[in-house]
MARNU-360601 format. One record per residue (C-alpha): x, y, z. Coordinates in Angstrom, 2 decimals, padded with zeros to 5 digits. Example, Ala and Ser with C-alpha at 12.3 -4.5 7.8 and 13.67 -1.06 7.14 Angstrom:
! residues 2
       xx       yy       zz
   012.30  -004.50   007.80
   013.67  -001.06   007.14
//
This chain:
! residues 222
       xx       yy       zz
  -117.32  -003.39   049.15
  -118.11  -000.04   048.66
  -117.82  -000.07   044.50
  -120.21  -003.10   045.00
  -124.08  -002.82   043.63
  -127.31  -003.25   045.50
  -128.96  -006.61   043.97
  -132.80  -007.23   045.23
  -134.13  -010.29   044.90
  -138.08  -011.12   044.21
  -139.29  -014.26   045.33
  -135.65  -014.11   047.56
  -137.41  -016.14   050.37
  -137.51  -019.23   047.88
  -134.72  -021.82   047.66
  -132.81  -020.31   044.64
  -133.52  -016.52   046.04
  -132.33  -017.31   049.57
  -129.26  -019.28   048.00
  -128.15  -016.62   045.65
  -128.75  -013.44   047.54
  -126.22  -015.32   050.36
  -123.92  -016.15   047.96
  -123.47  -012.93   046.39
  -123.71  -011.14   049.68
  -120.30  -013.32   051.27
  -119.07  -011.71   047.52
  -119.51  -008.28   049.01
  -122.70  -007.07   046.90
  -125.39  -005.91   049.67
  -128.54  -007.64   049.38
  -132.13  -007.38   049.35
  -134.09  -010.67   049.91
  -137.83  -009.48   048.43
  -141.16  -011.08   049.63
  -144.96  -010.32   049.51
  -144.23  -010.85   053.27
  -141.50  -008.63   054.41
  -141.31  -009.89   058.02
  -140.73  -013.71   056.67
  -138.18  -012.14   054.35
  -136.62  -010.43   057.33
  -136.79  -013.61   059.38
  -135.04  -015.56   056.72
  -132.26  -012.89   056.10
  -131.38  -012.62   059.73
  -131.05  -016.44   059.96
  -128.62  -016.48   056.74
  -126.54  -014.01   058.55
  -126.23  -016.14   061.31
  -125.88  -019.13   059.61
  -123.73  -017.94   057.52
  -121.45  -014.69   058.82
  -122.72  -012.52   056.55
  -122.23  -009.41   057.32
  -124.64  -007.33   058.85
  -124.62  -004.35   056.66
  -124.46  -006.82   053.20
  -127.88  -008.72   053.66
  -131.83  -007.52   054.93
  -135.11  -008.80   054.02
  -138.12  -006.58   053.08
  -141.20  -006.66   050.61
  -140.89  -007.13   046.99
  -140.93  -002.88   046.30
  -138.22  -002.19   048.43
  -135.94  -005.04   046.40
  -136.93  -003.54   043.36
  -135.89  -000.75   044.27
  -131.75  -001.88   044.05
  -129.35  -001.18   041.37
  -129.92  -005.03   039.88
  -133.00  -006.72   040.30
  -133.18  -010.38   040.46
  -136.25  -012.20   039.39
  -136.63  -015.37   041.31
  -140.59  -016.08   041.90
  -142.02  -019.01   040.47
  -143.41  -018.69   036.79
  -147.16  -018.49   037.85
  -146.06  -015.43   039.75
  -143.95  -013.68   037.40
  -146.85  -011.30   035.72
  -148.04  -010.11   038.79
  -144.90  -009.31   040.53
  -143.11  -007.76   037.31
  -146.41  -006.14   036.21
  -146.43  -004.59   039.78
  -143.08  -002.77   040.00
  -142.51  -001.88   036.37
  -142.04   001.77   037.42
  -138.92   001.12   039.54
  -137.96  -001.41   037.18
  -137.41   000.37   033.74
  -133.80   001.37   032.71
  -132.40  -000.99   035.28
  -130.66  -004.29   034.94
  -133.10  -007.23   035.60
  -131.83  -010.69   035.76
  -134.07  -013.75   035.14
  -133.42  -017.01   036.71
  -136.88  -018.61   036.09
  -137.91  -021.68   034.35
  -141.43  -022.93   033.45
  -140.98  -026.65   034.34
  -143.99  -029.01   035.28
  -143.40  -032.60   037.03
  -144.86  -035.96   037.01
  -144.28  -039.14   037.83
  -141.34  -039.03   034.69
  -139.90  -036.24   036.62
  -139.54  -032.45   034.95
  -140.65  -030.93   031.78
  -140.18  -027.98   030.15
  -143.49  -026.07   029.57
  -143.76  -023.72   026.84
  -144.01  -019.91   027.04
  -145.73  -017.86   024.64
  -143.35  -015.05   024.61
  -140.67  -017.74   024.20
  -139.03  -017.78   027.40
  -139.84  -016.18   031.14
  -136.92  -014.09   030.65
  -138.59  -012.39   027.24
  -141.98  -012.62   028.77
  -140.29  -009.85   031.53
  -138.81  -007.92   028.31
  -142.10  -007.79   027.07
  -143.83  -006.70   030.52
  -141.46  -003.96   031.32
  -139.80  -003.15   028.03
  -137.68  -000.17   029.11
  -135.71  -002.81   031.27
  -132.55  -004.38   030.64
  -133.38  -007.80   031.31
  -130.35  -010.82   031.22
  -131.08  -014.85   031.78
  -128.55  -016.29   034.39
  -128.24  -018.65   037.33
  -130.87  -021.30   035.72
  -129.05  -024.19   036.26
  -127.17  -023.80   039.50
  -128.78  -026.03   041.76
  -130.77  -024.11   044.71
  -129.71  -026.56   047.20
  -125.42  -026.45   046.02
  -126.36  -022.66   046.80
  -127.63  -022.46   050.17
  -126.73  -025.33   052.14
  -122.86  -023.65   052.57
  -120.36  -021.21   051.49
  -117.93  -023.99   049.47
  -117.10  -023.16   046.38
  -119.66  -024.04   042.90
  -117.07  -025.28   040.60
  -119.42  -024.62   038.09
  -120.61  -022.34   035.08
  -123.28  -019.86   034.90
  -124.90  -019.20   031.13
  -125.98  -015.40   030.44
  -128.09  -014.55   027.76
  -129.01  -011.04   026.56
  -128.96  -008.36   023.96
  -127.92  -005.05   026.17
  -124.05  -005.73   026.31
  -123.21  -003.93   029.54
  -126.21  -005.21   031.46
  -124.79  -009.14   030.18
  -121.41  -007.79   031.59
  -123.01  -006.54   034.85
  -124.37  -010.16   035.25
  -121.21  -011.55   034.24
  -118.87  -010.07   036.92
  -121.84  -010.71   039.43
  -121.28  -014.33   038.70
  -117.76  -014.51   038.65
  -117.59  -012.91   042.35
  -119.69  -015.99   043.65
  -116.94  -018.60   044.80
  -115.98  -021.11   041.89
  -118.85  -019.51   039.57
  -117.50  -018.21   036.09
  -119.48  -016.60   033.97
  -120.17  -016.93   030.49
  -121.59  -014.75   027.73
  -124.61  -017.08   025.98
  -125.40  -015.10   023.62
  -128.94  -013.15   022.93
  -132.05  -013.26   025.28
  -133.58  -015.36   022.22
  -131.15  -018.24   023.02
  -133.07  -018.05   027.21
  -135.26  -020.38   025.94
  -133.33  -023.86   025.21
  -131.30  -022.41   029.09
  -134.67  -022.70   030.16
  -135.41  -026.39   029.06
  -132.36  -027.65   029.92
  -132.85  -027.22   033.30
  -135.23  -029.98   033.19
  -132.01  -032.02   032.30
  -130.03  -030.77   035.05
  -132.72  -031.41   037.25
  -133.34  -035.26   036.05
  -129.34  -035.90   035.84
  -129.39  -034.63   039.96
  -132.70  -037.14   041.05
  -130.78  -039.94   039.00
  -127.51  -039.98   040.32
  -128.74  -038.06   043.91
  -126.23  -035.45   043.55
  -126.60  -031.56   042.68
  -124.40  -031.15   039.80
  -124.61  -027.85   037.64
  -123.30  -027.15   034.14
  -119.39  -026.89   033.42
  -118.23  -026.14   029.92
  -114.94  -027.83   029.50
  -112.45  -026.19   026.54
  -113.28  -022.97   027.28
  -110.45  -020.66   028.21
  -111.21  -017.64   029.91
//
């Protein structure tokens, strides 16, 4: 556990934050749950160590500087949000490895939709915030509530997009320590955006059939 990075995640007191930073803290990586309110992110770490048996040294909560301030930085606020937050810490940001699991989705009474972003995806809208950052799409499509509600394995794939090759590679072996996660190279950050929509997809395949299924690419030997 030692060799392990320090991952922060912003917005980590949402669904998808709480779910991940648990999961990749029972992988060994010590982790940072971030929040504009760092005593409900402390409230909701403590309670995912006890829930959980993480250990105690692997997981804390604390505001959204002090999560920026790990090795890998995990964007997880909702897409209003994402401006603001990134706009805020691009200082400790740049030259690290930021990983974008956001997607602009709007529902009705159809269900959800993607929305479109002008910079093409949220993952290139943080590339253009904070441009000295070595930002990598992953973890759209794994379903916040397979994440948190236990420790049983995913059985499922995670899709990384990027054009820094070591910081895809980072992400990469992140994913593959998470329990039944493998992950796979996507291709460049361009390619975020159709990752993006297709969690829409995901999302109406789930309410359908009332299950929370992720995305498994089958021929792929690895």
């Amino acid at each position: 556990m030692a060799d392990m990075s320090t991952v922060g995640v912003l917005g980590g007191t949402g669904p998808q934050g709480r779910g991940l930073t648990m999961r990749l803290a029972l992988a060994g990586y010590r982790c940072v749950i971030g929040s504009r309110d760092p005593l409900r992110a402390a409230t909701i770490a403590a309670g995912l160590r006890e829930d959980h048996a993480v250990h105690s040294d692997l997981l804390d909560g604390a505001g959204n500087d002090a999560a920026a301030a790990a090795e890998i930085v995990v964007v997880a606020v909702p897409f209003d949000g994402v401006a603001a937050t990134v706009e805020s810490l691009a200082d400790s940001l740049a030259g690290k490895v930021v990983v974008s699991c956001v997607n602009r989705l709007a529902f009705d009474d159809s269900g959800p939709r993607p929305v479109p972003v002008d910079a093409g995806s949220a993952a290139e809208l943080i590339a253009e915030l904070v441009p000295q950052a070595r930002v990598v799409g992953a973890f759209h499509h794994v379903p916040a509530g397979r994440l948190g509600r236990s420790s049983a394995s995913l059985d499922m794939d995670v899709l990384i997009t990027g054009d820094d090759d070591a910081a895809c590679e980072t992400v990469r072996e992140m994913a593959d320590a998470i329990a039944g996660v493998r992950g796979v190279r996507a291709g460049p950050l361009r390619l975020t955006r159709p990752l993006e929509e297709l969690t829409a997809v995901v999302l109406t395949v789930n309410r359908r059939y009332k299950v929370a299924a992720g995305i498994r690419l089958a021929g792929l030997d690895q």
